[in-house]
SEKE-521384 format. One record per residue (C-alpha): residue number from 1; x, y, z; residue in one letter. Coordinates in steps of 0.1 Angstrom, whole numbers, plus 5000, padded with zeros to 4 digits. Layout:
seq: NUM&c1: X&c2: Y&c3: Z&type: A
...
# end
This chain:
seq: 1&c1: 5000&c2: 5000&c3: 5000&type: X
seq: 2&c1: 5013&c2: 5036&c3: 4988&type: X
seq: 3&c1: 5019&c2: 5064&c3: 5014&type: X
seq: 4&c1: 5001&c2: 5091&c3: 5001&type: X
seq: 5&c1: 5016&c2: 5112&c3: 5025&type: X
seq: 6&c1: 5013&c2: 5148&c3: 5006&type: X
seq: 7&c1: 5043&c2: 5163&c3: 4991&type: X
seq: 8&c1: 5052&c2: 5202&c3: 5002&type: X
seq: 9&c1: 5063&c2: 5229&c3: 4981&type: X
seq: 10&c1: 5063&c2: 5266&c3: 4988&type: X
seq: 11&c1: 5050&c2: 5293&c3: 4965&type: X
seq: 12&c1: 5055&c2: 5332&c3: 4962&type: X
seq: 13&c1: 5024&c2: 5352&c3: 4973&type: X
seq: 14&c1: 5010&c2: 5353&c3: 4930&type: X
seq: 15&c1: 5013&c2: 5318&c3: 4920&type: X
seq: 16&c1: 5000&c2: 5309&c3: 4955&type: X
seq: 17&c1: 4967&c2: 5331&c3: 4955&type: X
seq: 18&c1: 4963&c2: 5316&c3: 4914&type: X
seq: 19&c1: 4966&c2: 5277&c3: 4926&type: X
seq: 20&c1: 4943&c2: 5285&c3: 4954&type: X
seq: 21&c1: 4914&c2: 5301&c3: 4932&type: X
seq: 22&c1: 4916&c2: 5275&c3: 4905&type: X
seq: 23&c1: 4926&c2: 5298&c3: 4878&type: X
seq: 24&c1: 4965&c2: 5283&c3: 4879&type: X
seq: 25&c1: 4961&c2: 5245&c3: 4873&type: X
seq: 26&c1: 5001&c2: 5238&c3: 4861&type: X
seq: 27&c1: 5025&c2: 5239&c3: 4882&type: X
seq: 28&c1: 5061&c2: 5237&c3: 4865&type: X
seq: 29&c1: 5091&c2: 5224&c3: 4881&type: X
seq: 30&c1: 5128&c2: 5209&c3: 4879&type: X
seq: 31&c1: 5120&c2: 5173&c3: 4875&type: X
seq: 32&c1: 5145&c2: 5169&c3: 4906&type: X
seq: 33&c1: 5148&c2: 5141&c3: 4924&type: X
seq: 34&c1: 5120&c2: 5153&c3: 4953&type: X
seq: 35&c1: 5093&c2: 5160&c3: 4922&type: X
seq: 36&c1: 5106&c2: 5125&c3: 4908&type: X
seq: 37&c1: 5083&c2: 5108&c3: 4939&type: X
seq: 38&c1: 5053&c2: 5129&c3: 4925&type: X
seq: 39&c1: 5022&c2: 5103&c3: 4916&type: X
seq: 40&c1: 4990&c2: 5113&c3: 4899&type: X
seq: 41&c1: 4965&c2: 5109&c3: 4923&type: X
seq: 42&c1: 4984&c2: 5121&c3: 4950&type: X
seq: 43&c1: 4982&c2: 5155&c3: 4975&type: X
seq: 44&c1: 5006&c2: 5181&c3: 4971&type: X
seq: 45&c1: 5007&c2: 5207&c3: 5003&type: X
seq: 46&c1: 5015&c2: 5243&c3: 4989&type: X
seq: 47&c1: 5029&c2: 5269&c3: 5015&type: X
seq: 48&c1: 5030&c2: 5307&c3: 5014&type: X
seq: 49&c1: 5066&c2: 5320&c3: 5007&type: X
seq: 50&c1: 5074&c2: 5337&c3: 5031&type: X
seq: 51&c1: 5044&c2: 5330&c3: 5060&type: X
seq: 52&c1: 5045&c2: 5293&c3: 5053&type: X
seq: 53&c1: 5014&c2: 5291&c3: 5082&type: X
seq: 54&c1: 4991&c2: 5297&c3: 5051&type: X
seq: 55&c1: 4987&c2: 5262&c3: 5027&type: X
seq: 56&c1: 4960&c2: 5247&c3: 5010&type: X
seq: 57&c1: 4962&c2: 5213&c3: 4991&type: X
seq: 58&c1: 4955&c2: 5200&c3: 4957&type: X
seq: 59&c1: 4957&c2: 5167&c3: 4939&type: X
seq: 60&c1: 4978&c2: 5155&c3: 4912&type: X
seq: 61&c1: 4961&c2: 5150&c3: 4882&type: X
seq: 62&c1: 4986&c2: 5151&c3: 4858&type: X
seq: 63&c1: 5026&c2: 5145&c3: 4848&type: X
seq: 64&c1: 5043&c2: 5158&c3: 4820&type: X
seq: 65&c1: 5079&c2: 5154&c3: 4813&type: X
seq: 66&c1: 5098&c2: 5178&c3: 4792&type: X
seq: 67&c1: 5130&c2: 5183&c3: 4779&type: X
seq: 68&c1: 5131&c2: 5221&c3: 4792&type: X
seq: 69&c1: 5114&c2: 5249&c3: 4805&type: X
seq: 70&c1: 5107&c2: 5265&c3: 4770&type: X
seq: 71&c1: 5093&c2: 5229&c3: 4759&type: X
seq: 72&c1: 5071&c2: 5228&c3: 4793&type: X
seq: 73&c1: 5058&c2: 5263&c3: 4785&type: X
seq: 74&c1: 5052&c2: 5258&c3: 4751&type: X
seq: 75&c1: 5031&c2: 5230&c3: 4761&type: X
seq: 76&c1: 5002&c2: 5246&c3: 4778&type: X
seq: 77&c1: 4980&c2: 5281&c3: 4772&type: X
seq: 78&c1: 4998&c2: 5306&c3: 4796&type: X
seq: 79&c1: 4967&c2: 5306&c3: 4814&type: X
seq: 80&c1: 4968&c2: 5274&c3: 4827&type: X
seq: 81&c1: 5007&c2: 5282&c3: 4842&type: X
seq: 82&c1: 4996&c2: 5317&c3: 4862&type: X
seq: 83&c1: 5013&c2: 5336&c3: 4826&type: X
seq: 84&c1: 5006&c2: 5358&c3: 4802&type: X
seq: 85&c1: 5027&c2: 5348&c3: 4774&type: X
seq: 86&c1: 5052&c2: 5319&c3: 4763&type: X
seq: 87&c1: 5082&c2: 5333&c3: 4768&type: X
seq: 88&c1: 5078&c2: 5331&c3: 4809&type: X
seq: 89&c1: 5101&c2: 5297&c3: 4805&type: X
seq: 90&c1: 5131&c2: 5326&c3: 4807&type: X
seq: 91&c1: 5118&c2: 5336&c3: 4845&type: X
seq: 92&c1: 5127&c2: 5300&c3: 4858&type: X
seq: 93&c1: 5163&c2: 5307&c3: 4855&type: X
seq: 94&c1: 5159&c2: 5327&c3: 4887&type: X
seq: 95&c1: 5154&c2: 5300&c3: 4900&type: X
seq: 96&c1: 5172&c2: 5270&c3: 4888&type: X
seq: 97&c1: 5202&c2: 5266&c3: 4865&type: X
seq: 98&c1: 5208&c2: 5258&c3: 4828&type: X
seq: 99&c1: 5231&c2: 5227&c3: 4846&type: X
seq: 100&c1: 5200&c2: 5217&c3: 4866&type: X
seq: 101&c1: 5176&c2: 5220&c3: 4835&type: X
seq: 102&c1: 5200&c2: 5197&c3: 4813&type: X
seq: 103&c1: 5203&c2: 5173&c3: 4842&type: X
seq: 104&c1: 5169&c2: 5165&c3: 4855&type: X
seq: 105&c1: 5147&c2: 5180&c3: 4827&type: X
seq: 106&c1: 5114&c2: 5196&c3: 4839&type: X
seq: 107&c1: 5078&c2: 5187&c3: 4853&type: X
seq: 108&c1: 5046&c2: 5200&c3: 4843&type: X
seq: 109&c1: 5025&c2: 5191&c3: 4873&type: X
seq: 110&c1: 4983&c2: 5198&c3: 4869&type: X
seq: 111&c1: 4967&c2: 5202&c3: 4892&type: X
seq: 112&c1: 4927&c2: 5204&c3: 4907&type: X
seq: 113&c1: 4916&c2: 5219&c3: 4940&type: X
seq: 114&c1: 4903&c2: 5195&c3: 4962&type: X
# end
């Protein structure tokens, strides 16, 4: 029997408030080795950056592997990752490396409010 034990990530006050009123349902992430344990049907625990008392949960309804960040954005309608136009994949490199990118590849994570 799986441990569906619900993962925990933390989100910036915007992506955060988008997840939480439905109108965000892709989440996109280094497919690192944490997000690697990610199963659909699963919880994932999201937590206000930086009052992490705030957090709601959502199920996973959906994986997608890409080979980058622009392939993972090009992928969906900005809409459905919190943007407003394709060429948001650039902002991730404020958060993780070209290096990281080319070594662990990235997730597209949907989402539903439960």
């Amino acid at each position: 029997m799986t441990d569906h034990k619900a993962h925990e990530m933390r989100l910036h006050p915007d992506p955060f408030e988008m997840i939480r009123n439905g109108s965000k349902t892709v989440e996109v992430r280094l497919n690192d080795e944490k997000r690697q344990l990610i199963q659909i049907g699963e919880t994932i625990e999201f937590s206000l950056r930086p009052e992490p008392t705030e957090r709601f949960a959502v199920e996973v309804v959906g994986l997608d592997t890409f080979k980058s960040f622009k392939d993972a954005y090009s992928a969906y309608p900005p809409t459905e990752y919190g943007g407003k136009d394709k060429e948001e994949w650039k902002l991730m490199y404020k958060y993780y490396t070209p290096e990281e990118e080319a070594k662990y590849g990235v997730l597209g994570i949907r989402l539903r409010k439960i």
